[in-house]
C-alpha positions in Angstrom: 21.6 3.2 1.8 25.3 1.9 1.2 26.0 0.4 -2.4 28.7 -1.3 -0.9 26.4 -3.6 1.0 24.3 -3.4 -2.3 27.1 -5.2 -4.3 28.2 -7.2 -0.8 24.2 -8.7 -1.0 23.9 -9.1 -4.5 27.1 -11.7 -4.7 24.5 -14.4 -2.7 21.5 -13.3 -4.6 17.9 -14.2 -4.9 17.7 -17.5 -3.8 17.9 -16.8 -0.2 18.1 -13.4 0.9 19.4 -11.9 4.1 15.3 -10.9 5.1 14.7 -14.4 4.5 17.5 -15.8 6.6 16.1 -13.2 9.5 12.8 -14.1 9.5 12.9 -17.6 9.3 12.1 -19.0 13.1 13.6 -22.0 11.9 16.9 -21.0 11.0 19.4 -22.0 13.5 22.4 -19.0 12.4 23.5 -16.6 14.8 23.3 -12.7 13.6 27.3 -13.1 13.8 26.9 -16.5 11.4 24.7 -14.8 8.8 27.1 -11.6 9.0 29.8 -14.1 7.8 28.0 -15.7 5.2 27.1 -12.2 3.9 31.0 -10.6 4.5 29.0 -8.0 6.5 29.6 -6.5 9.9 27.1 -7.8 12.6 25.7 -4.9 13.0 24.7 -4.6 9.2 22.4 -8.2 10.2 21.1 -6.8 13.4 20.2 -3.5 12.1 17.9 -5.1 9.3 16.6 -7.6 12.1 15.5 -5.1 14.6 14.1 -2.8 12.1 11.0 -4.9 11.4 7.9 -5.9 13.9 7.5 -9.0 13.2 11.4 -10.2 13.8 12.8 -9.0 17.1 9.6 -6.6 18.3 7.4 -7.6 20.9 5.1 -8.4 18.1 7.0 -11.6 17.5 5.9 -12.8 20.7 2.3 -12.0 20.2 -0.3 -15.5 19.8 -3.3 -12.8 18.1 -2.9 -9.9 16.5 -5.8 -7.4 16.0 -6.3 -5.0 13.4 -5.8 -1.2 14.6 -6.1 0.3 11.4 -7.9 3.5 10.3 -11.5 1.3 8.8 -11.5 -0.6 12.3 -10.8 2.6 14.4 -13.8 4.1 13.1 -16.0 1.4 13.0 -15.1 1.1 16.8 -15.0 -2.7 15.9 -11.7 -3.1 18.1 -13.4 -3.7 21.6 -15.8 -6.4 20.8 -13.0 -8.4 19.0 -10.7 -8.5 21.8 -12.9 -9.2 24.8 -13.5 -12.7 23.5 -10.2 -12.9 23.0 -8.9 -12.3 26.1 -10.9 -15.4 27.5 -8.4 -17.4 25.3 -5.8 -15.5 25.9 -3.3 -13.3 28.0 -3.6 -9.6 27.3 0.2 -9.6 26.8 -0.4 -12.3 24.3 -2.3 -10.0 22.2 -0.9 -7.7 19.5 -2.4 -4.8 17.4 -1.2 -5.1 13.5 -2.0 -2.3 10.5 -3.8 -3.0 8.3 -5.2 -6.8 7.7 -6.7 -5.4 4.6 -10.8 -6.6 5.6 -12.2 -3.3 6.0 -15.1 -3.8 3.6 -16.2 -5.8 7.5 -13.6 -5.0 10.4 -13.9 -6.5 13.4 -10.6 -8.1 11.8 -7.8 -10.1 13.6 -5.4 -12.6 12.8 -4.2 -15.9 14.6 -1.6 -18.4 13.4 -0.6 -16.5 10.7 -4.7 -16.6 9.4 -7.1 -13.7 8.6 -10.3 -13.4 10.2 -12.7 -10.2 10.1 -16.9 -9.9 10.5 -18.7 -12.6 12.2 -15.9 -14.6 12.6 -15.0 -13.8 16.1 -18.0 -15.2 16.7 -16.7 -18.2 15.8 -13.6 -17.8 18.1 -13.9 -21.4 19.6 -14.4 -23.0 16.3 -11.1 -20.8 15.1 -9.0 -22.0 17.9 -9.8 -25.7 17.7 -8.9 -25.7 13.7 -12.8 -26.6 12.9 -13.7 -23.5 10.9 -13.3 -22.5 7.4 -12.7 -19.0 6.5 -14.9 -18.1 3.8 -14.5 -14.3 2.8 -16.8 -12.7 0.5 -17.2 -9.2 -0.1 -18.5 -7.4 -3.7 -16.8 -6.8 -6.8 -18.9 -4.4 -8.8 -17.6 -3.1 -12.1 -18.9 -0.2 -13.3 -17.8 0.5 -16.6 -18.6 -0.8 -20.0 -16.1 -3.3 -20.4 -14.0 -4.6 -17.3 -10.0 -4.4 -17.4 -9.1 -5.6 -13.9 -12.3 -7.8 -12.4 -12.6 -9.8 -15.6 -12.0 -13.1 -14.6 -9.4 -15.1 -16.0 -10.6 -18.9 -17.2 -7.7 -20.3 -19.2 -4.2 -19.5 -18.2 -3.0 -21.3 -20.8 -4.9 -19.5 -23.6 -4.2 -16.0 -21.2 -0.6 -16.1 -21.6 -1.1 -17.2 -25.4 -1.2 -13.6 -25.8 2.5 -13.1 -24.7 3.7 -15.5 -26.9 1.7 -13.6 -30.2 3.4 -10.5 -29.5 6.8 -11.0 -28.9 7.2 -13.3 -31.9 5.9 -10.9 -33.9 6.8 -7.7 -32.5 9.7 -6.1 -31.0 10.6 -4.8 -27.3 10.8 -1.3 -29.1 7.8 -1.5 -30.8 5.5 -2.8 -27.6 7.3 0.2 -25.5 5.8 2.6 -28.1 2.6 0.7 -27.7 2.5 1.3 -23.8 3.9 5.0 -23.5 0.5 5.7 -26.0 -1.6 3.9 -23.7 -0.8 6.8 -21.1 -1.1 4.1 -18.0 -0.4 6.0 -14.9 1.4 4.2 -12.1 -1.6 3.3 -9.7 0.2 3.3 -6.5 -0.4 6.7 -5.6 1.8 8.9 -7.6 0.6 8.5 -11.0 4.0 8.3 -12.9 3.8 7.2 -16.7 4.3 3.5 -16.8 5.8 3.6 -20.1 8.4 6.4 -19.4 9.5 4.3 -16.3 10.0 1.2 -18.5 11.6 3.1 -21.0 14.1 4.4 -18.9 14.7 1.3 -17.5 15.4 -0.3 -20.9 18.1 2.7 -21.9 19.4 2.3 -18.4 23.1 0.3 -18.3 23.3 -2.6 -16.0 25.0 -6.1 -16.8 21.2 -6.7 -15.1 17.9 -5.4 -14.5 14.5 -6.6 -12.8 11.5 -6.4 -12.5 9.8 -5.6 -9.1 6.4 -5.5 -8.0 4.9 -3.6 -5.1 2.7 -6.0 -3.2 3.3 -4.2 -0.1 -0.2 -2.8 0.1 0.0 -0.8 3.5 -2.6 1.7 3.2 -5.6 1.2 5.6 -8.7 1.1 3.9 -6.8 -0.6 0.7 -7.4 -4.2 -0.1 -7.7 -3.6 -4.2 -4.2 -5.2 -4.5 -5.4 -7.7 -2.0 -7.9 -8.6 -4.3 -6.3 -9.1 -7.6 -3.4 -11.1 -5.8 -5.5 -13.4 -4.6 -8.5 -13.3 -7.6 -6.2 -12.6 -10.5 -2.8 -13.0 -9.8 -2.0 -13.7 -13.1 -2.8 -10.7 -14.2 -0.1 -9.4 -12.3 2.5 -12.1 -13.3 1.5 -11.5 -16.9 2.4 -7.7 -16.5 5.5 -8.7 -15.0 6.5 -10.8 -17.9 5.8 -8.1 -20.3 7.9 -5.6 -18.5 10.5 -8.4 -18.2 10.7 -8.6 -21.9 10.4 -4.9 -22.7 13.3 -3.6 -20.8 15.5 -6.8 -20.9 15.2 -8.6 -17.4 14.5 -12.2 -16.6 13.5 -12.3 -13.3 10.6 -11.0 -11.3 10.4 -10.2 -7.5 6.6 -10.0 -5.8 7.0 -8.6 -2.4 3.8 -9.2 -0.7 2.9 -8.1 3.2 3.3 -10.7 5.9 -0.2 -8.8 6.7 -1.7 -11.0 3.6 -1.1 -14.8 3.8 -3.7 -16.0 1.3 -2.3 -13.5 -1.1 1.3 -15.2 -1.0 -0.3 -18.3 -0.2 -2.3 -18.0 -4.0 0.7 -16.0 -5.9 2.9 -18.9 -5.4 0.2 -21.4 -7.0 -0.1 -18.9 -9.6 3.7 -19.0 -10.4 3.4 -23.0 -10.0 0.9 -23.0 -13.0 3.1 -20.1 -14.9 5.9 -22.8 -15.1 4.1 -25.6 -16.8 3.7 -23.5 -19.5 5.6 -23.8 -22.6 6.3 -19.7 -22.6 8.7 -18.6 -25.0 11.1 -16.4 -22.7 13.1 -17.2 -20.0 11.8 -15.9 -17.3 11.6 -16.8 -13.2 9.6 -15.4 -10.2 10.3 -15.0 -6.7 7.9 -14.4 -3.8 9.4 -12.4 -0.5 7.7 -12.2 1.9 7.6 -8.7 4.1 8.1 -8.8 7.7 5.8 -5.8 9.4 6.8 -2.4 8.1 4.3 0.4 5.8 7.1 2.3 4.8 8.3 -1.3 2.9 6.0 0.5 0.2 7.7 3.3 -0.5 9.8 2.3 -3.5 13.6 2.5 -2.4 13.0 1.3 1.1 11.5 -1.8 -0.5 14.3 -2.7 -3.0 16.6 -2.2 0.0 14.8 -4.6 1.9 15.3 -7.2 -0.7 18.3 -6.6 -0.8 18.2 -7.3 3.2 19.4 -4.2 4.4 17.7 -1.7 6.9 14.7 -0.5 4.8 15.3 3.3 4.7 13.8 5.7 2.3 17.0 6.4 -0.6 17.8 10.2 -2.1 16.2 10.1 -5.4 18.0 10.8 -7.8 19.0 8.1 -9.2 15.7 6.5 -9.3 15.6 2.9 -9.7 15.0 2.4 -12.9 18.3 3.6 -13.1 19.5 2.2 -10.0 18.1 0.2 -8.2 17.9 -3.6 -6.9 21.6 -4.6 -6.2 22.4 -1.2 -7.9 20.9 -2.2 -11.3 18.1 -0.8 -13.6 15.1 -1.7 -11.7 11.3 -1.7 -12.6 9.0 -0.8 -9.5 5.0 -0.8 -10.5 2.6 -1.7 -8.3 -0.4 -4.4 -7.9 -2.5 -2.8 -10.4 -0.4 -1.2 -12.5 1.2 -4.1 -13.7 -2.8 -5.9 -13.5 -3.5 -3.6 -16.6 -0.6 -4.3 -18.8 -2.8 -7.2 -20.5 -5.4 -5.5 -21.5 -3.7 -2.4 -23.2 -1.7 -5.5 -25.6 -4.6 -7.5 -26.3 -7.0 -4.5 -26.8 -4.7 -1.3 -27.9 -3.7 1.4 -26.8 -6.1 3.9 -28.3 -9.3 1.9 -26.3 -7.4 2.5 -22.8 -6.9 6.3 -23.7 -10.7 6.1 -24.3 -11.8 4.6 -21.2 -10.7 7.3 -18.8 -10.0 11.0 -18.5 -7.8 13.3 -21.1 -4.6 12.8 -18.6 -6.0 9.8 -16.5 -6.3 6.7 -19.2 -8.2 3.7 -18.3 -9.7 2.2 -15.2 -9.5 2.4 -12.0 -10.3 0.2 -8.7 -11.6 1.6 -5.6 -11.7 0.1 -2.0 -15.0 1.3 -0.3 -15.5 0.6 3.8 -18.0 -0.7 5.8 -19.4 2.7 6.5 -20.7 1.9 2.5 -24.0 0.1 2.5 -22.4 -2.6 0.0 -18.5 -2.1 0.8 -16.1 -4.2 -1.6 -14.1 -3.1 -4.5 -15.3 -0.7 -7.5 -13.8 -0.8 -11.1 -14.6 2.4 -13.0 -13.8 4.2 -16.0 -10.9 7.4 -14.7 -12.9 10.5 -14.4 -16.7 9.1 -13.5 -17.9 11.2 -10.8 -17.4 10.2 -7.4 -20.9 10.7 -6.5 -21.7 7.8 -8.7 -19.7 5.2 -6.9 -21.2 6.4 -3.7 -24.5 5.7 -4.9 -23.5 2.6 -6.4 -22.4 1.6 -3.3 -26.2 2.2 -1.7 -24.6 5.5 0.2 -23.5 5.6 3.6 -24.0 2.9 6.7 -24.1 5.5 9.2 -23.8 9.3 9.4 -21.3 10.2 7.7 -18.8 13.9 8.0 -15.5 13.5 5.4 -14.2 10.4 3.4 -10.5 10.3 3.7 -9.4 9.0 0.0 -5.9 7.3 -1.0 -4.9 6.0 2.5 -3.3 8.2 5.6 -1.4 10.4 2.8 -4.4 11.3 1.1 -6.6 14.1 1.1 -9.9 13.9 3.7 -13.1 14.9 1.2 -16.3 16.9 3.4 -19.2 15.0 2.6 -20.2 18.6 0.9 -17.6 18.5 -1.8 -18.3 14.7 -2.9 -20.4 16.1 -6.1 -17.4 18.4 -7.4 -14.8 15.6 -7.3 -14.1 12.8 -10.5 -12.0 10.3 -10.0 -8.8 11.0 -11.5 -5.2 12.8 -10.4 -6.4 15.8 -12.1 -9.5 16.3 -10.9 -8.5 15.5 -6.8 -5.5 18.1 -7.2 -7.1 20.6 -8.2 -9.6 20.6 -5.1 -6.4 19.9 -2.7 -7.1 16.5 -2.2 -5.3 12.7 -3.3 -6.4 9.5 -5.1 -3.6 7.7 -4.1 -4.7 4.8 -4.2 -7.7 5.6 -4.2 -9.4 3.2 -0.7 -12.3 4.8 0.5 -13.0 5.5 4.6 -16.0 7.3 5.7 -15.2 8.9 9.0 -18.2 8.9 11.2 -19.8 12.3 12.0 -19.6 11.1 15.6 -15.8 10.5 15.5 -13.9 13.2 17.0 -11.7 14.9 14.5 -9.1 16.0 17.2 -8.6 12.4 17.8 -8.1 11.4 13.9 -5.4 13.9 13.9 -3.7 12.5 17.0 -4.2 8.9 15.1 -2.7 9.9 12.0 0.5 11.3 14.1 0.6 8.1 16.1 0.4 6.0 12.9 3.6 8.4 11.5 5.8 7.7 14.1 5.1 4.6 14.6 6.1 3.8 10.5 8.6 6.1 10.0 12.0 4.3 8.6 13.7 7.2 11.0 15.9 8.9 8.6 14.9 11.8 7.9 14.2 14.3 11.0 11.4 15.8 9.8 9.5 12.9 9.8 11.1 10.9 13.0 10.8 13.7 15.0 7.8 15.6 13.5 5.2 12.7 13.6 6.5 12.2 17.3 6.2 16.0 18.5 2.3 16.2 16.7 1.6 12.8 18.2 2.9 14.5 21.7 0.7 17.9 21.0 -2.5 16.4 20.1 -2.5 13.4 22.6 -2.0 16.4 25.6 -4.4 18.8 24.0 -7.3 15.7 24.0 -6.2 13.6 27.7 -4.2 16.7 28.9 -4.6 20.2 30.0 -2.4 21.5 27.0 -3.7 23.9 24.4 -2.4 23.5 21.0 0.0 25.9 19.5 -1.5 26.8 16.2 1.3 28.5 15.1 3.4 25.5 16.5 1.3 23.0 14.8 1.4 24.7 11.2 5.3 24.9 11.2 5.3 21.8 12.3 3.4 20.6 9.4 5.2 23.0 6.8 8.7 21.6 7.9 7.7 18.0 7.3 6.1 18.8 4.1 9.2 20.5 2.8 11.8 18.5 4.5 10.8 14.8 4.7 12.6 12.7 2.5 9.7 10.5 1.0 5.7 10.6 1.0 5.2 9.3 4.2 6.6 12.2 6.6 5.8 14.6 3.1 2.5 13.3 3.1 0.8 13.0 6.4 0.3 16.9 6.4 -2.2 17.0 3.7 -5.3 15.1 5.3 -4.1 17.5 8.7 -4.7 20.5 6.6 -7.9 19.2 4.8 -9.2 19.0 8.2 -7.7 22.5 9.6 -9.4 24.2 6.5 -13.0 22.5 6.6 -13.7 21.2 10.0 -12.0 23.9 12.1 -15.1 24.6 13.9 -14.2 20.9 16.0 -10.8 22.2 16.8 -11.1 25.8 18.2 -11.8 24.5 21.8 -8.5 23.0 21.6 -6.2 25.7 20.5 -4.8 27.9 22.3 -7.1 31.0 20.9 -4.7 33.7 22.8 -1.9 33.2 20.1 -2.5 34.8 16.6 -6.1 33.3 16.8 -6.3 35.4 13.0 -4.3 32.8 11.7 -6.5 30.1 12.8 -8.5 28.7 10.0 -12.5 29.5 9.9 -14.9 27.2 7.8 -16.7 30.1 5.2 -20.0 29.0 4.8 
């Protein structure tokens, strides 16, 4: 990151950023004439150009895109969805794109810039001669007493009444202390006290601050952000607001996936209806949209990308609440984080505490597969067993071996542990594993575990921002070792692999690289047994890990 290009990008501002300049195919600048207009090198324009697939890439070229991610891999949904295709289409014309965010169906792909996922291929002729509606569906089950984030709004008006109550009769100060009580625990993965963050943020000095929310919902097997943005996006504008008034900011940024078009498609009504209303605080959104890139979620990369620089991760410290956006006090909460924030004021804080765990407040949503009888999204109370979602869910499609909980990051669960697992950051660390973000996969018991390693590799290197060399190189070199262990006549270096693992653990500069090792080792420590025939047995073979029984 250079916070001279920072201070360079915020002198144009919000209104049209340098990503937006990039990615617009009707823009008629040059690189060089956008450099100008910036007082940037070149360079600086096609650096952040070149960085993202949908821009420069191959990708840009592609007519279809279908969805490689994790879900579809294992539903093996991939091959019936492109033979169709490619009666419509060259194979050069078709792309692969992760995630589309339909796993509760697969089978998903996308064409002029439109989601499709289940039967629709089926309905490929229709598709292509502009004659067919998509219709999604899927099921929304809460299961807890009292819903907090699939309660349906039905007055906006009346909704953001709320807002107007509370700041005219209390002070930023006094809602802070409100929130910090509440114990709301960021919901994007690392579970970071919301109110600390904000509080920060408000102590921080900038001349100004903003409010940013993480819409870039990469994680496959994750559509519960997909779901409020499009079924309750006020919810999230109304958390934005809040935060915008608590730590003294007056504008709000949703960065939301190219991956998701309804979603920006359905935010921007939302902030059309947000400005006829008579609120009493100045405050604006803005909608930017990504451009192809998972590691766009990770926090610093994101606000640089805003900024229109190359997205890579940032040293932390300073965290963005202290620096951030533009180099200014910046809040950073994701989808459902900020989706909460109306509930705690309109309820209290003491009923949040009581709806989840002792350190895990509240509710939270889970994104269950199709290898789930009734895939869709869960609500629950933090803490409820995970063995009761499962059930709720009807139990499993198909055999099932391990779920792999909170995205490729998080931890992958044997079927045998499900009944000693609750949902809440507590409970998953203590038995080595993740929420995250808590969306559900169930790998089949007939998918080969060698290849889900060699998947989880590929997906690495293909997302890392580059910076770091334990992650550029690391996800490349397991990618290499597992991919000739499984097509070549290469035995895996156990000793190798576990270095391998330790150094980007240890070294990596953000989750991503850091990450990736823990569903590797979940696997090495419970389903061994599937990997012996491809290591290399003659080297230390007493290190290799045995499932006890």
């Amino acid at each position: 990151m250079s916070k001279n290009l920072s201070m360079l990008f915020k002198r144009k501002g919000l209104n049209k950023t340098l990503l937006e300049q990039v990615t617009d195919k009707n823009n008629p600048k040059s690189h060089s004439e956008i450099a100008q207009e910036y007082l940037v090198g070149e360079a600086v324009v096609t650096g952040t150009a070149s960085f993202y697939d949908f821009i420069n890439h191959k990708k840009a070229e592609h007519k279809v895109f279908v969805c490689n991610g994790t879900s579809c891999l294992c539903a093996g949904s991939q091959a019936d969805v492109i033979a169709p295709l490619l009666q419509h289409f060259q194979q050069t014309s078709i792309g692969h794109v992760t995630c589309l965010g339909r796993c509760h169906e697969n089978y998903a792909f996308q064409i002029d810039g439109q989601n499709y996922s289940g039967n629709d291929i089926k309905k490929l002729d229709s598709i292509l001669n502009h004659q067919y509606d998509n219709n999604e569906e899927y099921n929304v089950t809460a299961l807890c007493t009292e819903p907090v984030l699939t309660q349906k709004i039905s007055d906006v008006f009346e909704y953001y009444a709320l807002f107007d109550k509370l700041t005219s009769q209390e002070s930023p100060e006094s809602l802070l202390k409100q929130l910090i009580q509440s114990n709301l625990r960021g919901r994007g993965g690392a579970g970071f006290p919301t109110g600390i963050k904000w509080q920060t943020c408000r102590n921080a000095l900038g001349k100004d601050k903003y409010i940013v929310c993480n819409a870039d919902e990469g994680d496959p097997g994750a559509f519960s952000d997909r779901y409020l943005l499009e079924q309750n996006p006020h919810s999230v504008l109304f958390g934005m607001l809040m935060a915008g008034y608590i730590v003294g900011s007056n504008i709000g940024i949703l960065y939301i996936r190219d991956e998701y078009p309804d979603a920006i498609d359905l935010c921007e009504q939302a902030i059309e209806e947000f400005e006829q209303l008579n609120i009493n605080f100045d405050f604006n959104f803005k909608v930017i949209r990504g451009a192809g890139s998972y590691i766009c979620g990770e926090e610093t990369a994101l606000l640089r990308s805003i900024e229109g620089q190359r997205p890579e991760v940032s040293i932390r410290p300073p965290y963005p609440a202290e620096e951030g956006l533009f180099n200014q006090p910046t809040i950073v909460n994701n989808v459902e984080t900020f989706s909460a924030i109306h509930w705690i004021f309109e309820h209290g804080a003491e009923k949040f505490i009581q709806r989840g765990s002792k350190q895990s407040s509240g509710t939270k949503l889970l994104s269950l597969d199709s290898a789930f009888k009734t895939p869709g999204i869960y609500e629950v109370d933090m803490g409820t067993p995970l063995r009761t979602i499962i059930d709720a869910a009807g139990g499993f499609s198909q055999p099932v071996k391990a779920l792999h909980i909170g995205g490729p990051l998080g931890g992958v669960v044997p079927q045998w542990k499900i009944d000693e697992i609750n949902v809440d950051y507590e409970s998953f660390d203590e038995q080595g594993f993740l929420l995250g973000h808590a969306s559900i996969i169930g790998i089949p018991a007939s998918f080969p575990f060698v290849r889900y390693i060699q998947h989880l590799f590929e997906f690495t290197a293909k997302e890392s921002c580059g910076k770091c060399f334990p992650c550029r190189l690391g996800a490349i070199r397991g990618k290499e070792i597992f991919e000739e262990a499984i097509y070549g006549d290469t035995r895996i270096d156990f000793n190798l692999l576990e270095d391998l693992l330790s150094t980007m653990k240890l070294g990596s500069l953000c989750a991503l690289g850091g990450g990736v090792p823990l569903p590797i080792q979940n696997i090495l420590e419970y389903f061994s047994e599937e990997l012996i025939p491809y290591i290399d047995t003659s080297k230390q073979s007493d290190r290799i890990p045995v499932k006890e029984e």
